[in-house]
One Martini backbone bead per residue (centre of mass of N, CA, C, O) as a GRO file, in nm:
protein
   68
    1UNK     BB    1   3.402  -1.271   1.691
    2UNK     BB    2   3.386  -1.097   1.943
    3UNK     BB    3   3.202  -0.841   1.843
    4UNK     BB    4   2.924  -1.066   1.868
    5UNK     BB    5   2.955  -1.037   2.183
    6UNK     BB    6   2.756  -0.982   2.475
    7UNK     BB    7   2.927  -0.791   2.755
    8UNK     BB    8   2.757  -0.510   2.774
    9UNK     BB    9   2.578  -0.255   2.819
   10UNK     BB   10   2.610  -0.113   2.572
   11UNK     BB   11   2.596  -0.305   2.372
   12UNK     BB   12   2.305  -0.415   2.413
   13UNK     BB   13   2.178  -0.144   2.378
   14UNK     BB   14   2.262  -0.132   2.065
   15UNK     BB   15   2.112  -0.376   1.984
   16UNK     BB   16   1.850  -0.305   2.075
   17UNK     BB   17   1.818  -0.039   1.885
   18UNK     BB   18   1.878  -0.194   1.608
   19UNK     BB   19   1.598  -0.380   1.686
   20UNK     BB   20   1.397  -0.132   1.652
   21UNK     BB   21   1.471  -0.039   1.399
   22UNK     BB   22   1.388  -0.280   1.235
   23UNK     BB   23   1.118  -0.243   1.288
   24UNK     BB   24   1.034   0.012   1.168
   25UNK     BB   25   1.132  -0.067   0.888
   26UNK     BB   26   0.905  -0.251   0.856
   27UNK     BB   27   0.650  -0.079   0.922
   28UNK     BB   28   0.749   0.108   0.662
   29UNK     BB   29   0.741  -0.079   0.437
   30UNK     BB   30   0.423  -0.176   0.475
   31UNK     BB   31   0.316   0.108   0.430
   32UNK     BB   32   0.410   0.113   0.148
   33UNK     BB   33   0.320  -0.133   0.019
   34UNK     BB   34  -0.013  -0.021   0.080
   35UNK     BB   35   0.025   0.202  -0.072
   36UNK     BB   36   0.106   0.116  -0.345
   37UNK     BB   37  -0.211  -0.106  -0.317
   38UNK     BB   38  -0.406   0.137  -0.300
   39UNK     BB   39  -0.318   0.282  -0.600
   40UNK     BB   40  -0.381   0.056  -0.781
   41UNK     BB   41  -0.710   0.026  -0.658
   42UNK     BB   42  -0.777   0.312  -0.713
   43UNK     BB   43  -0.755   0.284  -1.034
   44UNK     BB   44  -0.919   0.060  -1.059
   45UNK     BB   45  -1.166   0.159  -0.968
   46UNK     BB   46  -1.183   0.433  -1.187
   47UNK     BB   47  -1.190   0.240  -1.423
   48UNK     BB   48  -1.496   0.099  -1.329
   49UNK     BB   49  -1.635   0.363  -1.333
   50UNK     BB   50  -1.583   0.466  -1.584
   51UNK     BB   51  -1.735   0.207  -1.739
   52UNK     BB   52  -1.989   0.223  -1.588
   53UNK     BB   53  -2.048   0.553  -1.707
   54UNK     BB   54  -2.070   0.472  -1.980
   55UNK     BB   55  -2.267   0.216  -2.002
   56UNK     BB   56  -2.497   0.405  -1.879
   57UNK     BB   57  -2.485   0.627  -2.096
   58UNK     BB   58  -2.522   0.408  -2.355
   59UNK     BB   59  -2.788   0.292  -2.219
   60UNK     BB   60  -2.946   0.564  -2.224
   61UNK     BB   61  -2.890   0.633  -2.543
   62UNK     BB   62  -3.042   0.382  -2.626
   63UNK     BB   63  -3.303   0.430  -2.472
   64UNK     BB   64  -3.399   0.724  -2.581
   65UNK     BB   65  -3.354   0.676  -2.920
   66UNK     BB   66  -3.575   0.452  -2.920
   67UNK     BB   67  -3.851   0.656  -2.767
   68UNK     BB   68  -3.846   0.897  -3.010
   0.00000   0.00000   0.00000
């Protein structure tokens, strides 16, 4: 239980290190974690948009086979 006691400047040092280390890796991970649903966001918008684009030529191509 003693080696949990911050009693010197070393140590105090070693714990500040420790938890500033612990922020980054928070940091770390939430740009991860954004990154892969930035990544799935991708796919939707593209999978929106390939149906967008079907969708229009289906809807051109059958009114323009109408008015011919």
């Amino acid at each position: 239980m003693r080696e949990f006691i911050i009693d010197t400047p070393f140590k105090l040092k070693g714990k500040l290190e420790m938890v500033a280390t612990l922020g980054e890796i928070e940091i770390a991970t939430k740009i991860l974690q954004d990154d892969a649903e930035m990544q799935v966001s991708r796919k939707l918008y593209m999978l929106l948009l390939l149906d967008f684009f079907n969708l229009y030529n289906m809807t051109y191509w059958t009114t323009s086979i109408g008015t011919t």
